[in-house]
C-alpha positions in Angstrom: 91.7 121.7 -147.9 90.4 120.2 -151.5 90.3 116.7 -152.7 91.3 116.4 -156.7 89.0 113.5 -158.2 90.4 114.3 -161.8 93.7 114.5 -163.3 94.1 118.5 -163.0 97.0 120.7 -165.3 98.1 123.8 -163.9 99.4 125.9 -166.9 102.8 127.4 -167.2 102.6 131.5 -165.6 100.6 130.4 -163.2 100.9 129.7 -159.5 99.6 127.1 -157.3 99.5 127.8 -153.6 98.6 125.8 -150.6 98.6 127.5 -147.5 100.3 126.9 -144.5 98.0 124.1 -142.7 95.7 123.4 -145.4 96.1 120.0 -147.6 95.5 119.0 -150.9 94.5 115.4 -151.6 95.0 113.7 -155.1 92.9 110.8 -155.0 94.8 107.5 -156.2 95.1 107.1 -160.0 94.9 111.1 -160.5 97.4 113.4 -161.2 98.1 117.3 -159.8 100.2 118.6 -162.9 102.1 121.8 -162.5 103.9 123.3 -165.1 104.2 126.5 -163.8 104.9 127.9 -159.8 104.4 125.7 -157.0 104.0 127.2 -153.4 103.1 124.1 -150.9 103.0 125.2 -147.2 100.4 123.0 -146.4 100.7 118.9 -147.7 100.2 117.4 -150.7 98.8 113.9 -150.4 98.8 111.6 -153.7 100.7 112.1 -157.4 102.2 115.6 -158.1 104.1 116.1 -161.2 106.5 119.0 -162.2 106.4 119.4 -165.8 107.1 122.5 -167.2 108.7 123.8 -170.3 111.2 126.1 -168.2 113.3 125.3 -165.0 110.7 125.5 -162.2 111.8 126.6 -158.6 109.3 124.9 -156.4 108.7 125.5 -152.8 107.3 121.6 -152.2 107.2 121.2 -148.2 105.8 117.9 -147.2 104.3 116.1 -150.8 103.9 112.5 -150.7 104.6 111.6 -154.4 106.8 113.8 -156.8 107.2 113.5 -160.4 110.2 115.4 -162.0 109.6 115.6 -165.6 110.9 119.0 -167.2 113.7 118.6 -169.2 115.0 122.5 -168.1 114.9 121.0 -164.5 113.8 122.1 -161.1 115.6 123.9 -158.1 114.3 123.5 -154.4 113.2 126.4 -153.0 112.9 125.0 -149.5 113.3 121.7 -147.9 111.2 119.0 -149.1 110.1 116.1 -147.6 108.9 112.8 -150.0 107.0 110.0 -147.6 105.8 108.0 -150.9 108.1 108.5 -154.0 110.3 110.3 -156.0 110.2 109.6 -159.7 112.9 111.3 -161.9 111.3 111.1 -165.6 113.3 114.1 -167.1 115.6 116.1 -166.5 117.4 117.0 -162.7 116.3 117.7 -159.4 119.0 120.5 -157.9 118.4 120.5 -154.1 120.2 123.7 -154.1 121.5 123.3 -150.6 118.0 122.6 -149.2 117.6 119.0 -147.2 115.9 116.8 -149.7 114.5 114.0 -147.5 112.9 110.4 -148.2 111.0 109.6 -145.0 109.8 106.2 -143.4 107.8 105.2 -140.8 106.4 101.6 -139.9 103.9 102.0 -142.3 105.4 102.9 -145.6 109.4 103.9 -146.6 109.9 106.3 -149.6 111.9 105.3 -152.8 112.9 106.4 -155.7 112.4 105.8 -159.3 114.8 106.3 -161.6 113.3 106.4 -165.7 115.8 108.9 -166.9 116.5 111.6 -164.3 119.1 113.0 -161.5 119.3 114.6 -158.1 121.9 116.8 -157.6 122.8 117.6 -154.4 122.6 115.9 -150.9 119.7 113.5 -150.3 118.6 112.1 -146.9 117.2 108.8 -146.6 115.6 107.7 -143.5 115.0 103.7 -142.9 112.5 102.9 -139.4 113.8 99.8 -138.2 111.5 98.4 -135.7 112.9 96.5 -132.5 113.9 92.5 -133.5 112.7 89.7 -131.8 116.1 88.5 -131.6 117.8 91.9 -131.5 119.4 91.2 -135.4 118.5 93.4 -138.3 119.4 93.1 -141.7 120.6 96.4 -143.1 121.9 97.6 -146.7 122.1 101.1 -148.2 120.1 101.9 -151.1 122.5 104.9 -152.8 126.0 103.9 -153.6 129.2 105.0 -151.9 127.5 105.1 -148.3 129.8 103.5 -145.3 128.8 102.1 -141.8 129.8 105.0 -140.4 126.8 106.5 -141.6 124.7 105.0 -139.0 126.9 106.2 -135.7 124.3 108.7 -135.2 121.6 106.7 -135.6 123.3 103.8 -133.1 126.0 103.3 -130.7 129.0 101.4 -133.2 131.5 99.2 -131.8 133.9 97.5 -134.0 136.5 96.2 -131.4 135.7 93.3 -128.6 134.3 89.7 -128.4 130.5 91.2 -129.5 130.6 94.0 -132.1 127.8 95.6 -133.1 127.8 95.6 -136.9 129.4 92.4 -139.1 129.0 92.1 -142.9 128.7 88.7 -144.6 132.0 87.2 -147.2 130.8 84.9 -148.9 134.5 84.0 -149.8 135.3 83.5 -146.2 132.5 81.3 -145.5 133.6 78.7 -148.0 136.8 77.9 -147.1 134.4 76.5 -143.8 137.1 78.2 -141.0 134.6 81.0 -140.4 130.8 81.4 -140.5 131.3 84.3 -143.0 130.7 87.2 -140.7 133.1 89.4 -140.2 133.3 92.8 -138.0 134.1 95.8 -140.1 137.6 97.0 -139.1 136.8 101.2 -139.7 133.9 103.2 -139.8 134.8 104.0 -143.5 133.8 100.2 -144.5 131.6 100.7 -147.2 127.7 99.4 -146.4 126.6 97.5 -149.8 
């Protein structure tokens, strides 16, 4: 368990190992810079960045805030869990089958930052919704080509009957003045924009 007060560069043929349990805290405005092997069993708190000269296969666990910048690209080597952000600088992030997953919690949703980079693979990204006064929520997907059905195992989804439990707003509808605008999706396959 170590705190980094200073921007630290781990050199390429190298390895950098936290151990199962233990932590590693990069305090805020510092940097952990690995351009060679990362091995996180433990957590990384604070700015990590992966920045090596050859394609690095990382084994990340849970990291708060991950910089991809290597141009030769990284490969998972086990699931990874982001609860800050994901910034893709250079070059692509290959999840390699392993669950790549942007967490949230009432405190503090991850994100993604997108300078010149790619994931490719399948990425998870968790919203918290906390309970509404009124019982409405606002939702909207942040990667493209995701549909309402997405949520049905996250919520119980009913499209049919006088109270749905999902409607989307047309703003085409609600001018003509014979509707309020929302309308209830007719199939789970209705895109969520």
């Amino acid at each position: 368990n170590i705190t980094i007060e200073n921007d630290f560069d781990q050199l390429t043929g190298t390895s950098f190992t936290i151990n199962n349990g233990n932590t590693v805290t990069v305090q805020t405005g510092n940097k952990l810079s690995i351009a060679g092997d990362l091995i996180n069993n433990g957590s990384i708190f604070g700015d990590v960045s992966l920045n090596g000269t050859s394609s690095q296969p990382p084994i990340l666990g849970v990291t708060e805030n991950l910089e991809i910048n290597n141009n030769a690209g990284v490969t998972l080597g086990a699931n990874l869990d982001i609860s800050g952000y994901l910034k893709l600088t250079d070059g692509v992030l290959n999840t390699d089958g392993y669950n790549l997953t942007l967490k949230s919690t009432a405190g503090q949703t991850a994100l993604v930052i997108n300078i010149a980079g790619s994931v490719n693979g399948d990425l998870t990204v968790e919203r918290f919704v906390p309970i509404a006064p009124q019982g409405h929520h606002f939702l909207s997907s942040p990667v493209s080509s995701a549909s309402i059905g997405e949520l049905s195992d996250d919520i119980a989804i009913s499209l049919v009957g006088t109270y749905p439990t999902l409607y989307y707003y047309d703003e085409t509808i609600q001018s003509d003045h014979s509707t309020d605008g929302w309308i209830a999706p007719s199939s789970l396959s209705h895109p969520m924009i």
